[in-house]
Backbone as XML, in Angstrom:
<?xml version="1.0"?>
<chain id="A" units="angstrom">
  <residue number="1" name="UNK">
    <atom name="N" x="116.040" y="170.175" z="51.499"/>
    <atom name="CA" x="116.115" y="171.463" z="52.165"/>
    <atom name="C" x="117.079" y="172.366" z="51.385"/>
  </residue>
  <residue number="2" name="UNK">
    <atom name="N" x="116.428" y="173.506" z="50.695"/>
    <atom name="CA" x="117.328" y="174.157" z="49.902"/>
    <atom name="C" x="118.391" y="175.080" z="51.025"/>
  </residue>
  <residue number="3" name="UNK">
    <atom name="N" x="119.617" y="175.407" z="50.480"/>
    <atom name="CA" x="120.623" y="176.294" z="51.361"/>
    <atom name="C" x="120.121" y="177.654" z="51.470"/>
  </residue>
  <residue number="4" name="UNK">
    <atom name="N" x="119.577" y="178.318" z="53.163"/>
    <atom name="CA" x="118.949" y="179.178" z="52.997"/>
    <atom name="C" x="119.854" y="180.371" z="53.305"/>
  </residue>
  <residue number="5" name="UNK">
    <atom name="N" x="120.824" y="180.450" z="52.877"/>
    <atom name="CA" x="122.066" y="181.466" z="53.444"/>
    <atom name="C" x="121.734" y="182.589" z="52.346"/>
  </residue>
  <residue number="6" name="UNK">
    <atom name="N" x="121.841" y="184.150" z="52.436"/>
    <atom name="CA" x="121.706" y="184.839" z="51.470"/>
    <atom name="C" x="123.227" y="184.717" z="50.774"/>
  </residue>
  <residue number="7" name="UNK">
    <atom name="N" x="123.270" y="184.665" z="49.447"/>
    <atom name="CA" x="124.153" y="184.702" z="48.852"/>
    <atom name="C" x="125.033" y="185.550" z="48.667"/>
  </residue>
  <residue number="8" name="UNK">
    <atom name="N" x="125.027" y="187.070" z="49.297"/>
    <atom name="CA" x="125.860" y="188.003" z="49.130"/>
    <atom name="C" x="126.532" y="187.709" z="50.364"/>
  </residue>
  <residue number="9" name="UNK">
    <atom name="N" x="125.919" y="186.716" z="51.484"/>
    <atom name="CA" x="126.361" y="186.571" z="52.865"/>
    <atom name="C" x="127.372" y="185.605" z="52.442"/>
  </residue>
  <residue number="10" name="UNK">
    <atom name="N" x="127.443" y="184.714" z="51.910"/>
    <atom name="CA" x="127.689" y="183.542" z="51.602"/>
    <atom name="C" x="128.624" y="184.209" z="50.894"/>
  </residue>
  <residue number="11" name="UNK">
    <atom name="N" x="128.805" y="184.626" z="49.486"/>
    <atom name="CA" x="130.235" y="184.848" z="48.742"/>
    <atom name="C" x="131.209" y="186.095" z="49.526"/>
  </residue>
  <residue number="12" name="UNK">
    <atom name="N" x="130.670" y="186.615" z="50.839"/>
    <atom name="CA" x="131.737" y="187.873" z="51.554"/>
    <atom name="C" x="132.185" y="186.551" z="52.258"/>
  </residue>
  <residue number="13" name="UNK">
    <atom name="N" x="131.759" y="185.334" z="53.123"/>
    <atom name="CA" x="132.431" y="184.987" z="54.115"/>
    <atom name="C" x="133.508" y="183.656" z="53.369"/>
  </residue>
  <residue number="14" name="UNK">
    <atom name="N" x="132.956" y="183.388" z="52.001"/>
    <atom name="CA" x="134.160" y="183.339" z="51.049"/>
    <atom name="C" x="135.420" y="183.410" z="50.581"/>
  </residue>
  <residue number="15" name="UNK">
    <atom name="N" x="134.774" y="184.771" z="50.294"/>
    <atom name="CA" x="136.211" y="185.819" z="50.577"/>
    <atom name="C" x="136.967" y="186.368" z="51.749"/>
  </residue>
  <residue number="16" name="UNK">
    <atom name="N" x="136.393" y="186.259" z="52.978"/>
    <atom name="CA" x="136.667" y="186.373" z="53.988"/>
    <atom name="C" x="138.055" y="184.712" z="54.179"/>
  </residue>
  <residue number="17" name="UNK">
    <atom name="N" x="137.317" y="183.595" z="53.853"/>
    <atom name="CA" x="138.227" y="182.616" z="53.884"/>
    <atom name="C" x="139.148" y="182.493" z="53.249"/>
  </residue>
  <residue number="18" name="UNK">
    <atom name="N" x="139.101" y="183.156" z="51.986"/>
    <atom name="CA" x="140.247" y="183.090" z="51.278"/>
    <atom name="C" x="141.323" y="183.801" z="52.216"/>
  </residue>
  <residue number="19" name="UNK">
    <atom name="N" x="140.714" y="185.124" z="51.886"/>
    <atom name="CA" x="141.572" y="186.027" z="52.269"/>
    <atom name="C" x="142.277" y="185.914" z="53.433"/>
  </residue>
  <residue number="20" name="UNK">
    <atom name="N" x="141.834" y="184.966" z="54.186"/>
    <atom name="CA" x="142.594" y="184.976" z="55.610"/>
    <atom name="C" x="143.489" y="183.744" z="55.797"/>
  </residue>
  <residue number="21" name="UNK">
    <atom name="N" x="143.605" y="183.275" z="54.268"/>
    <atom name="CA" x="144.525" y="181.806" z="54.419"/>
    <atom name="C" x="143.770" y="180.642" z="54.205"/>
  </residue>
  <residue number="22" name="UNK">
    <atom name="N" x="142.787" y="180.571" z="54.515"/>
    <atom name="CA" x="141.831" y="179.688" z="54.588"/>
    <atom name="C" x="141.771" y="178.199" z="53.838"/>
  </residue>
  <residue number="23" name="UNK">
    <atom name="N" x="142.378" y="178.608" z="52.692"/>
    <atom name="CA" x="142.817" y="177.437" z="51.489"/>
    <atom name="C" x="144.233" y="176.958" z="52.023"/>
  </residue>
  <residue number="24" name="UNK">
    <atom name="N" x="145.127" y="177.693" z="52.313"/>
    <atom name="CA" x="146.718" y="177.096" z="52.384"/>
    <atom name="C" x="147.245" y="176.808" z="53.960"/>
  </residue>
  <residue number="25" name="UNK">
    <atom name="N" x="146.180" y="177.777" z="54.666"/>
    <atom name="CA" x="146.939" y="177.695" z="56.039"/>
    <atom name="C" x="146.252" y="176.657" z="57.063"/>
  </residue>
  <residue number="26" name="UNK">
    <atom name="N" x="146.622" y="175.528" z="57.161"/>
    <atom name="CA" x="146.711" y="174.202" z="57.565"/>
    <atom name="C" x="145.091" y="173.657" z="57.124"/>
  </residue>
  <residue number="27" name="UNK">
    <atom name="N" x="145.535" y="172.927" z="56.272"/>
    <atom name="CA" x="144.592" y="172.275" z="55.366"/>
    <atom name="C" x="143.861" y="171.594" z="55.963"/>
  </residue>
  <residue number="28" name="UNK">
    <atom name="N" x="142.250" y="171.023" z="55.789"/>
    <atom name="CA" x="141.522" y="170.238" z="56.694"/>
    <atom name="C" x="142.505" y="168.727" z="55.903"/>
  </residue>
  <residue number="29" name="UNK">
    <atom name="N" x="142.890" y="168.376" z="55.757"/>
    <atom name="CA" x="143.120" y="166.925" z="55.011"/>
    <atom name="C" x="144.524" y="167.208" z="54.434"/>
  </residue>
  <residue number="30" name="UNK">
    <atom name="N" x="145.229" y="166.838" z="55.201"/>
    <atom name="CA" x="146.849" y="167.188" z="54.784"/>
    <atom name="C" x="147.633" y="166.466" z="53.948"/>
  </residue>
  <residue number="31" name="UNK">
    <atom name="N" x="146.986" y="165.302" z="53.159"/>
    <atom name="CA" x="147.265" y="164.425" z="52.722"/>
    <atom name="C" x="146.840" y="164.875" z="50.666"/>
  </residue>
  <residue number="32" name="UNK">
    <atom name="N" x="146.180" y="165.593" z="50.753"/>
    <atom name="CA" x="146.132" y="166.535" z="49.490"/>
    <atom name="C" x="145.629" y="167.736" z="49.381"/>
  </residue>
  <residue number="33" name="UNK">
    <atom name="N" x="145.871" y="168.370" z="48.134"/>
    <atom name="CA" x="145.615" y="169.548" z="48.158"/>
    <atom name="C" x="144.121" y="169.739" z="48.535"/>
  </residue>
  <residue number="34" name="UNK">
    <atom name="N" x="144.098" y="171.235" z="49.167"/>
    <atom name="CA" x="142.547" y="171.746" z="49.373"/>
    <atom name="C" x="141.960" y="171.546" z="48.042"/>
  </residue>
  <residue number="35" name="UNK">
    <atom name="N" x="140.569" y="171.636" z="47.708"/>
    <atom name="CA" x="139.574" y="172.235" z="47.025"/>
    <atom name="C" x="138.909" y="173.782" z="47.094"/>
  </residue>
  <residue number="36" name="UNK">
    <atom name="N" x="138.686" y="174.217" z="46.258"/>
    <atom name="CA" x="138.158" y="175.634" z="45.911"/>
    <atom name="C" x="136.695" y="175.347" z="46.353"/>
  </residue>
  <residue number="37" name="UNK">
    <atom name="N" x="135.990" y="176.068" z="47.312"/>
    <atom name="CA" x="134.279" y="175.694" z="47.529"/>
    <atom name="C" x="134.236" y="174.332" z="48.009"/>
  </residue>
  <residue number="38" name="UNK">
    <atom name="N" x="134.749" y="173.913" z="48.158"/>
    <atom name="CA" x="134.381" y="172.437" z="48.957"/>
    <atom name="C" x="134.809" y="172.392" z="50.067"/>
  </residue>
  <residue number="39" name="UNK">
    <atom name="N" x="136.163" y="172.631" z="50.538"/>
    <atom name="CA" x="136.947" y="172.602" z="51.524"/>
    <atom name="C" x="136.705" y="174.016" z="52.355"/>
  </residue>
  <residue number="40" name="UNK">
    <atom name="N" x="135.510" y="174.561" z="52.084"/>
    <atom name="CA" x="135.384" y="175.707" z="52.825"/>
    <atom name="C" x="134.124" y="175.892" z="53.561"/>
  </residue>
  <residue number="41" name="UNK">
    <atom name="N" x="133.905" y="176.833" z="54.547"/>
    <atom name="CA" x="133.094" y="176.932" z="55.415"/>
    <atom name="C" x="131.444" y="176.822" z="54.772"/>
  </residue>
  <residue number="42" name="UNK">
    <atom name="N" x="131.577" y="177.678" z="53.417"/>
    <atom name="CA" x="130.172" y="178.052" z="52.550"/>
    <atom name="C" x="129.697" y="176.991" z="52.237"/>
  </residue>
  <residue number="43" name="UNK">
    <atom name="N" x="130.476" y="175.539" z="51.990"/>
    <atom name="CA" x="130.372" y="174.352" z="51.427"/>
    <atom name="C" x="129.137" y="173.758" z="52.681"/>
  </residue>
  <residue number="44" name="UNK">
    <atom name="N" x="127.850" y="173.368" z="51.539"/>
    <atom name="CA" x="126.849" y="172.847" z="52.371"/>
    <atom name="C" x="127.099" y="171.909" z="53.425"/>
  </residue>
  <residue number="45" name="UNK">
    <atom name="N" x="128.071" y="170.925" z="52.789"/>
    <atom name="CA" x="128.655" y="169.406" z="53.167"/>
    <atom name="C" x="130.309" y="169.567" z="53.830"/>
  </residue>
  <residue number="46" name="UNK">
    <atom name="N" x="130.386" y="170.638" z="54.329"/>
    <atom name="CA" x="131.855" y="171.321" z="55.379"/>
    <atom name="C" x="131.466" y="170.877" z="56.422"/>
  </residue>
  <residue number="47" name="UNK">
    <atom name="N" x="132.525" y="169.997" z="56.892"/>
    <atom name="CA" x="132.391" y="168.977" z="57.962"/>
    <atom name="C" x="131.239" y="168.072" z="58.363"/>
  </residue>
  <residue number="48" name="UNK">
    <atom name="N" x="130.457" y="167.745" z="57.225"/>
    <atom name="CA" x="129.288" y="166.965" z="57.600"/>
    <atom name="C" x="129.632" y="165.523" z="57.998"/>
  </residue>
  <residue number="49" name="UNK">
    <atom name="N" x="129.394" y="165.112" z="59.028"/>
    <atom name="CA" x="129.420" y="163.425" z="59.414"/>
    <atom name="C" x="128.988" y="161.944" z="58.843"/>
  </residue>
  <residue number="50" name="UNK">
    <atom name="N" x="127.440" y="162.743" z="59.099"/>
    <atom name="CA" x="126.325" y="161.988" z="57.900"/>
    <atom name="C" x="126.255" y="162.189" z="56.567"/>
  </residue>
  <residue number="51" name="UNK">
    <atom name="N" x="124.924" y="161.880" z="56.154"/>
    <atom name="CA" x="124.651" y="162.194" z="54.756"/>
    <atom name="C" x="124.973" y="163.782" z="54.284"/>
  </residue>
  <residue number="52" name="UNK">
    <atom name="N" x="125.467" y="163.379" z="52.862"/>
    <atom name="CA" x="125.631" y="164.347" z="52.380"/>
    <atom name="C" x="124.446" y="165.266" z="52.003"/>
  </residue>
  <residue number="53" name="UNK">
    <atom name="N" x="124.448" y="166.539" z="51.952"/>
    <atom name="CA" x="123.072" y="167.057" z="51.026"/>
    <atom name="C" x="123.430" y="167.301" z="49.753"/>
  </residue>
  <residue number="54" name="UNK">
    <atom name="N" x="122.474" y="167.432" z="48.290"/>
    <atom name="CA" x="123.122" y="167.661" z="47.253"/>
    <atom name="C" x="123.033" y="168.593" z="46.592"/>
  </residue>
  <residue number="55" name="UNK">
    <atom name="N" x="124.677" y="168.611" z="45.536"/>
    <atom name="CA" x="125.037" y="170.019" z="45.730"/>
    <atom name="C" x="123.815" y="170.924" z="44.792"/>
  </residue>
  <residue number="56" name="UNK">
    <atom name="N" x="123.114" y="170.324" z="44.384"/>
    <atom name="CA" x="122.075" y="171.029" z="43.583"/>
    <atom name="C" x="120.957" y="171.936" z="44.893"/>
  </residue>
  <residue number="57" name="UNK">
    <atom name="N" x="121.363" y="171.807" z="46.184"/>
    <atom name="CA" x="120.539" y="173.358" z="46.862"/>
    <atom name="C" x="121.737" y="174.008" z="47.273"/>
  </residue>
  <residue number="58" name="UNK">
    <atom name="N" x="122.976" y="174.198" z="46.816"/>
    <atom name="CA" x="123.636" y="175.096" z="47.357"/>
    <atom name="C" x="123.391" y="176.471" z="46.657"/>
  </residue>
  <residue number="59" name="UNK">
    <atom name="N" x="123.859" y="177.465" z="46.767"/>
    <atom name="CA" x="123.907" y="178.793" z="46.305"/>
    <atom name="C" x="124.262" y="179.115" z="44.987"/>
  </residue>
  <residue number="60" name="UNK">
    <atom name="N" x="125.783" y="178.428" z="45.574"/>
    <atom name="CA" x="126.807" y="178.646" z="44.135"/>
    <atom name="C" x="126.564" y="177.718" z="42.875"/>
  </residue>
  <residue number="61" name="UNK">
    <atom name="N" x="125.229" y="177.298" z="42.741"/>
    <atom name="CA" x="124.653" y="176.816" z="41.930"/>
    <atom name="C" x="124.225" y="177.858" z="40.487"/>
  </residue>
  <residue number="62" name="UNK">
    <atom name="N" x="123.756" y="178.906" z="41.498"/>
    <atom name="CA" x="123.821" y="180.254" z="40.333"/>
    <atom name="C" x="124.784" y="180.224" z="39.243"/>
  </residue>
  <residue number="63" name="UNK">
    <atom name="N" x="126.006" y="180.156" z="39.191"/>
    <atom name="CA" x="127.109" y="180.005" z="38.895"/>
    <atom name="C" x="127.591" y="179.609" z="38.006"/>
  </residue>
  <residue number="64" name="UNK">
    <atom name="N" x="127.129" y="177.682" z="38.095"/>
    <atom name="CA" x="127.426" y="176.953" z="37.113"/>
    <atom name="C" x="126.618" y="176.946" z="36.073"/>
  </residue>
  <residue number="65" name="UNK">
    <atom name="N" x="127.449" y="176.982" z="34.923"/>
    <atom name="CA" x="127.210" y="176.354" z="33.723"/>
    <atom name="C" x="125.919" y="175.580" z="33.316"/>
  </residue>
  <residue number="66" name="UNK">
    <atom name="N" x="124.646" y="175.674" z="32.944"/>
    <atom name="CA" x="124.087" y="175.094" z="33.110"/>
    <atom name="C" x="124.979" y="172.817" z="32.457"/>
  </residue>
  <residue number="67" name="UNK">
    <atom name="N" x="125.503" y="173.004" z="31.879"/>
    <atom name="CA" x="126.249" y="172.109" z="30.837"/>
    <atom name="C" x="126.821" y="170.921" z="31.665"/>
  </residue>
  <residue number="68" name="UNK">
    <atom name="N" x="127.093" y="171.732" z="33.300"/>
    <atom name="CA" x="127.751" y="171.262" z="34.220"/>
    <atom name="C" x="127.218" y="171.017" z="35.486"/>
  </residue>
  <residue number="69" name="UNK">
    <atom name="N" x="125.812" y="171.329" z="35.315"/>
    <atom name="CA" x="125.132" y="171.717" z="36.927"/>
    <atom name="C" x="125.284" y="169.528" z="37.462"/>
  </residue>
  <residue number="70" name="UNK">
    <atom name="N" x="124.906" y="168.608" z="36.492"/>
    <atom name="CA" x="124.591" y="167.510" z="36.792"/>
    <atom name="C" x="125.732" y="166.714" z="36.997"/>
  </residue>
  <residue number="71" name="UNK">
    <atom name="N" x="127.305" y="167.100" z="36.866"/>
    <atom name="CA" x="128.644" y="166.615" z="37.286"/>
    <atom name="C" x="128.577" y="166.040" z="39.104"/>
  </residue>
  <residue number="72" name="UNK">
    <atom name="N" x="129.545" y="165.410" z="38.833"/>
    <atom name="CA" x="129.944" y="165.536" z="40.651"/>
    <atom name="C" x="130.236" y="166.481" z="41.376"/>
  </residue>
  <residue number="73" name="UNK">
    <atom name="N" x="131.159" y="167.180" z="40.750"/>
    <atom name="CA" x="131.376" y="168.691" z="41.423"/>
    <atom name="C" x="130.806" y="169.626" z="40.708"/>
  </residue>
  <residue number="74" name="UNK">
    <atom name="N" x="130.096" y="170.140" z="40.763"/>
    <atom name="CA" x="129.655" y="171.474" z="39.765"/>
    <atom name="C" x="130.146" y="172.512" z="39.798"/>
  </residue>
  <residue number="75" name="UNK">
    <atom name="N" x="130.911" y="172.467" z="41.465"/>
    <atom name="CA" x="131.282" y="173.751" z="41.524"/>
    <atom name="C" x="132.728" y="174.127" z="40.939"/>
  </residue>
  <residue number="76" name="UNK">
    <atom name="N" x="132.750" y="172.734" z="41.038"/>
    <atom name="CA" x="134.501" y="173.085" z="40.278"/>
    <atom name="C" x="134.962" y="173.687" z="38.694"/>
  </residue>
  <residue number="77" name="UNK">
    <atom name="N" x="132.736" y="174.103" z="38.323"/>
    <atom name="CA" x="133.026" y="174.097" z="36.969"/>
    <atom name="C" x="132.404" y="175.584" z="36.833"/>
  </residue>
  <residue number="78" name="UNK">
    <atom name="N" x="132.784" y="176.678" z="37.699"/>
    <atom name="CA" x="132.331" y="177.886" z="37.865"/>
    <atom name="C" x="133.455" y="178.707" z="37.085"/>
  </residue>
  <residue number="79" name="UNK">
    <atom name="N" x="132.861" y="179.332" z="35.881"/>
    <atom name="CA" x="133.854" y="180.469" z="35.452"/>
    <atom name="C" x="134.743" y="181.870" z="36.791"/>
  </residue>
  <residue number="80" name="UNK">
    <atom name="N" x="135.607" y="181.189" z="36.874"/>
    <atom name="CA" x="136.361" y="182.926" z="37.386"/>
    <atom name="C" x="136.665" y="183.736" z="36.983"/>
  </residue>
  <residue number="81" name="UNK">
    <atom name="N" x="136.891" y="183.534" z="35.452"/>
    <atom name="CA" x="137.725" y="184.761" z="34.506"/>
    <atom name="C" x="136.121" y="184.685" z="33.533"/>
  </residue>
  <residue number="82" name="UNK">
    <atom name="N" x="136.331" y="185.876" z="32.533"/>
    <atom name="CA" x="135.485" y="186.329" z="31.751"/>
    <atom name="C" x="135.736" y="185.603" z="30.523"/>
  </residue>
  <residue number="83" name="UNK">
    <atom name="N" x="137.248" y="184.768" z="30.689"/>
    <atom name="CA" x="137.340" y="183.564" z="29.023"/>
    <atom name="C" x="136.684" y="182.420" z="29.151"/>
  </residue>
  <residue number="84" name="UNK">
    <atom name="N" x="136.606" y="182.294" z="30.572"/>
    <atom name="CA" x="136.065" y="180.980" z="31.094"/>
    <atom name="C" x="136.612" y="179.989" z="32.039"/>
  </residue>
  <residue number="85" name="UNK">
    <atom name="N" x="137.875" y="180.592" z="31.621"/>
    <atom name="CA" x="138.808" y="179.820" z="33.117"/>
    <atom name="C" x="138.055" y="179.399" z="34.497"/>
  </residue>
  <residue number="86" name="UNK">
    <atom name="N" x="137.926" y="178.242" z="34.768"/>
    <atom name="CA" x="137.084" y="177.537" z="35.629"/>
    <atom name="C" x="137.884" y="176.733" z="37.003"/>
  </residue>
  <residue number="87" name="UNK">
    <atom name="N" x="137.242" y="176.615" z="38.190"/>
    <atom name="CA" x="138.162" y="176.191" z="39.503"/>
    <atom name="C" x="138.664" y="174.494" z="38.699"/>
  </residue>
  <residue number="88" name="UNK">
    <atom name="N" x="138.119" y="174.437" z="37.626"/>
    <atom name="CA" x="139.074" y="172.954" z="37.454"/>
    <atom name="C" x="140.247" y="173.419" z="36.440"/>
  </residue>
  <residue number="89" name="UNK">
    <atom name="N" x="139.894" y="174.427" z="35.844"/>
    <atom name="CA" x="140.986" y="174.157" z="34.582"/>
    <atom name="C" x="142.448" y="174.591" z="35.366"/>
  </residue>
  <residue number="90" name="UNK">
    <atom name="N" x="141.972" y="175.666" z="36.781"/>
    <atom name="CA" x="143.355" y="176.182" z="37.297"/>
    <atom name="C" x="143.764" y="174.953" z="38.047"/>
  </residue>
  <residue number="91" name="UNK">
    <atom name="N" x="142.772" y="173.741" z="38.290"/>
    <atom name="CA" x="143.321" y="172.372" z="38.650"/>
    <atom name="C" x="144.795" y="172.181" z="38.198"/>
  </residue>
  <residue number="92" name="UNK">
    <atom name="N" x="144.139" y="171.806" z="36.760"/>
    <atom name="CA" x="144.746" y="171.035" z="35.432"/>
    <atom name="C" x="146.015" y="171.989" z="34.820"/>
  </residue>
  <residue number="93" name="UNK">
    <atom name="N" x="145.748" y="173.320" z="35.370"/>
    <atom name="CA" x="146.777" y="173.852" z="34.188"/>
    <atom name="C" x="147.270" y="175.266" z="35.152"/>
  </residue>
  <residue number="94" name="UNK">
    <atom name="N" x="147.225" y="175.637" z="36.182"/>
    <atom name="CA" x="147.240" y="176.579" z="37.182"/>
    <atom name="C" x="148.076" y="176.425" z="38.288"/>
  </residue>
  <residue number="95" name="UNK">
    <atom name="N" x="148.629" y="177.290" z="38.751"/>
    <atom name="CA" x="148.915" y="177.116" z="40.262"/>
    <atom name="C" x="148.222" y="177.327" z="41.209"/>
  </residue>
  <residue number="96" name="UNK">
    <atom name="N" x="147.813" y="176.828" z="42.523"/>
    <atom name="CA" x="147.676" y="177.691" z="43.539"/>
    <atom name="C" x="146.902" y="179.246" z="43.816"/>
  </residue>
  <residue number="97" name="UNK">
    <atom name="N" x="148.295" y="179.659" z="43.803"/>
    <atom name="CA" x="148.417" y="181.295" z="43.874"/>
    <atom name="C" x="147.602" y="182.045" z="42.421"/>
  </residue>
  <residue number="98" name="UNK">
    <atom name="N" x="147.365" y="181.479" z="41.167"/>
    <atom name="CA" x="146.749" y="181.843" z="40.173"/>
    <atom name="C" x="145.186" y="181.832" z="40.612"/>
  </residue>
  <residue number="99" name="UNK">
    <atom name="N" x="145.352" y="180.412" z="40.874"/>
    <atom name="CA" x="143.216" y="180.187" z="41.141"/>
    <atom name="C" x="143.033" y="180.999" z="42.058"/>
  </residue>
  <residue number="100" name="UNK">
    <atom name="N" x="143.790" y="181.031" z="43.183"/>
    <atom name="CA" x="143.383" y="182.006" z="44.331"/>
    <atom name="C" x="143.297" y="183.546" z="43.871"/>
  </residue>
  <residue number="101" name="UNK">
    <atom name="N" x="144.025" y="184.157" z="42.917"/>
    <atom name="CA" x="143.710" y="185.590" z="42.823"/>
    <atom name="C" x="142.530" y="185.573" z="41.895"/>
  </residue>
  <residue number="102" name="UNK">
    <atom name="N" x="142.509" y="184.747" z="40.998"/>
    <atom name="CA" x="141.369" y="184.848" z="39.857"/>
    <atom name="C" x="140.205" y="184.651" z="41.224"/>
  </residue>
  <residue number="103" name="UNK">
    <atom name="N" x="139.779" y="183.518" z="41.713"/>
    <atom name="CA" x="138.488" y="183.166" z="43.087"/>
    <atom name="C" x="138.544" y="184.520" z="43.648"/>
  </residue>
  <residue number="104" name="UNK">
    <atom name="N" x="139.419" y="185.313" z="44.271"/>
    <atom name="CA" x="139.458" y="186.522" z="44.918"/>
    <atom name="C" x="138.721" y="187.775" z="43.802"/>
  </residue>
  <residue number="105" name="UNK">
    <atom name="N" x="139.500" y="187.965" z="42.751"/>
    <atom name="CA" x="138.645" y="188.425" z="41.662"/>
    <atom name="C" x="137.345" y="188.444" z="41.427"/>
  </residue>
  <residue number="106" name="UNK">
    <atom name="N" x="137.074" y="186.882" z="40.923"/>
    <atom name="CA" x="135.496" y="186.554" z="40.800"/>
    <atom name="C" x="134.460" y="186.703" z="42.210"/>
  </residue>
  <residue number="107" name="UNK">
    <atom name="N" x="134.794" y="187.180" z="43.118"/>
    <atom name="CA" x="134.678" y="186.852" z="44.222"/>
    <atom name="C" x="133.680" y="188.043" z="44.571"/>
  </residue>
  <residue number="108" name="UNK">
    <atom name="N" x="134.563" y="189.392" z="44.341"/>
    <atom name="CA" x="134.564" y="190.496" z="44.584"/>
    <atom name="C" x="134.014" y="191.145" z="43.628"/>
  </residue>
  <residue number="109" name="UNK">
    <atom name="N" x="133.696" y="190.712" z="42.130"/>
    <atom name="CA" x="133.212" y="191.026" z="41.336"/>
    <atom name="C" x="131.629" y="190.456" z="41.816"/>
  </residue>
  <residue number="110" name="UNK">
    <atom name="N" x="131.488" y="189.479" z="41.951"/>
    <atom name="CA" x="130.190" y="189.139" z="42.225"/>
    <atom name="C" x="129.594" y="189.280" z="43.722"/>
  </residue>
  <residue number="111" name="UNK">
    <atom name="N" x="130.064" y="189.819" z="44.545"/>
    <atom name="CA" x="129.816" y="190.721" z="45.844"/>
    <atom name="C" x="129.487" y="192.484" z="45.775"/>
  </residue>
  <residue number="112" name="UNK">
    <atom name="N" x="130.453" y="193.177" z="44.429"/>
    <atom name="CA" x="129.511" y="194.081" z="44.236"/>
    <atom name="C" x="128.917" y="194.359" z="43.461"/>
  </residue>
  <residue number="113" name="UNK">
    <atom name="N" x="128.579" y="193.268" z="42.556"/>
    <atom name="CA" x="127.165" y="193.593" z="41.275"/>
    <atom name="C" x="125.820" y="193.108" z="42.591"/>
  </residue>
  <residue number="114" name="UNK">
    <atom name="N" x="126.026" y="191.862" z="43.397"/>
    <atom name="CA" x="124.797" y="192.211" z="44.664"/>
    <atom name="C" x="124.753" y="193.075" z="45.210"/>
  </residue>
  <residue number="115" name="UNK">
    <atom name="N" x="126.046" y="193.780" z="45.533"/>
    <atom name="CA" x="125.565" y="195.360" z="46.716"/>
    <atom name="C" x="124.710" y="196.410" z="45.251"/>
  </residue>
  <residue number="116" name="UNK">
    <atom name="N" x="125.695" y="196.137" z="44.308"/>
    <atom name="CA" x="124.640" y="197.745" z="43.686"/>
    <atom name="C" x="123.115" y="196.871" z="42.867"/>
  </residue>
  <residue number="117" name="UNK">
    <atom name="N" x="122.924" y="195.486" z="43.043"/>
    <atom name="CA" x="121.635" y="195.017" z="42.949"/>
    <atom name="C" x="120.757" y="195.380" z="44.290"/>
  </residue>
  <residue number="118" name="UNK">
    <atom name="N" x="121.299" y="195.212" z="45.333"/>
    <atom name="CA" x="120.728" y="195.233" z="46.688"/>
    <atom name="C" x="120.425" y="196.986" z="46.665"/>
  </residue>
  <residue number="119" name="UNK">
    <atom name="N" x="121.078" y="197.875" z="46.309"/>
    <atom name="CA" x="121.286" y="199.700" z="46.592"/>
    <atom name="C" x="120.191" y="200.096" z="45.314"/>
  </residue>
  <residue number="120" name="UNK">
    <atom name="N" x="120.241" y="199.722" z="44.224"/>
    <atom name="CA" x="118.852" y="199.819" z="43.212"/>
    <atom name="C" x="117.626" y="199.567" z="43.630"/>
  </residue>
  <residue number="121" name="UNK">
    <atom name="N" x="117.747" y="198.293" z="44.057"/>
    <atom name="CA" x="116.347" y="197.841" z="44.672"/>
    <atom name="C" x="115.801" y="198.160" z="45.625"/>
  </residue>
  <residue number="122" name="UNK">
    <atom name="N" x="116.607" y="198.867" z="47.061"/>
    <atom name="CA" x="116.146" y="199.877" z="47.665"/>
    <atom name="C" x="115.981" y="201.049" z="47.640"/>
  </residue>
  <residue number="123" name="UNK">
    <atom name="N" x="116.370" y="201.630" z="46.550"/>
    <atom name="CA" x="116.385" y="203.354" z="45.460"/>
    <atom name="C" x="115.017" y="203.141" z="44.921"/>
  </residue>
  <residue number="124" name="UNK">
    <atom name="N" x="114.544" y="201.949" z="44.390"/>
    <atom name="CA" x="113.233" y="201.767" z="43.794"/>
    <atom name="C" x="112.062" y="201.411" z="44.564"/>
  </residue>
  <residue number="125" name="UNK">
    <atom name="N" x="112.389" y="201.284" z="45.857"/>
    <atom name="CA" x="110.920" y="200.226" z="46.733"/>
    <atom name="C" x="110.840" y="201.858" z="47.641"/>
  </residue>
</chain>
């Protein structure tokens, strides 16, 4: 069953989580740090009990790398910056507060290249 959420819906309520704490302010799993896209509401498999679904029908599949789509996490391998800086490298070499403004960045960058995709395409139909 592919994820049938529209994707501009999907990266505002995103950013909506970020923005409201969502990553730092009381963690689902207090025992380590959150995850970027996993630990969040958009995440197909956010609070799932049972089986997992895989991450190859989520959204933020767009995203990845093709290089990276077949990893365990794929999503962790999504450029935020335009060098390439990725939700793992701010793992490995980042703080916190860094990945979170770059995710907020990439976030908002790719929320309004869909609104003025979405405002063209109704200028043209």
């Amino acid at each position: 069953m592919q994820d049938r959420r529209n994707l501009l819906t999907l990266l505002k309520a995103e950013l909506a989580f970020v923005e409201g704490g969502g990553y730092s302010n009381g963690p689902r799993f207090p025992w380590r740090p959150s995850f970027i896209f996993e630990d969040s509401p958009t995440c197909l498999n956010y609070q799932t009990k049972g089986e997992l679904r895989p991450c190859s029908e989520c959204r933020l599949m767009k995203f990845v790398p093709e290089e990276s789509k077949k990893l365990a996490f794929p999503c962790r391998h999504i450029p935020l910056k335009p060098t390439g800086e990725s939700v793992a490298h701010y793992y490995e070499c980042g703080t916190e507060t860094e990945m979170e403004e770059a995710l907020k960045s990439w976030l908002i960058a790719r929320i309004t290249e869909l609104e003025n995709l979405e405002k063209s395409l109704a200028h043209n139909a």
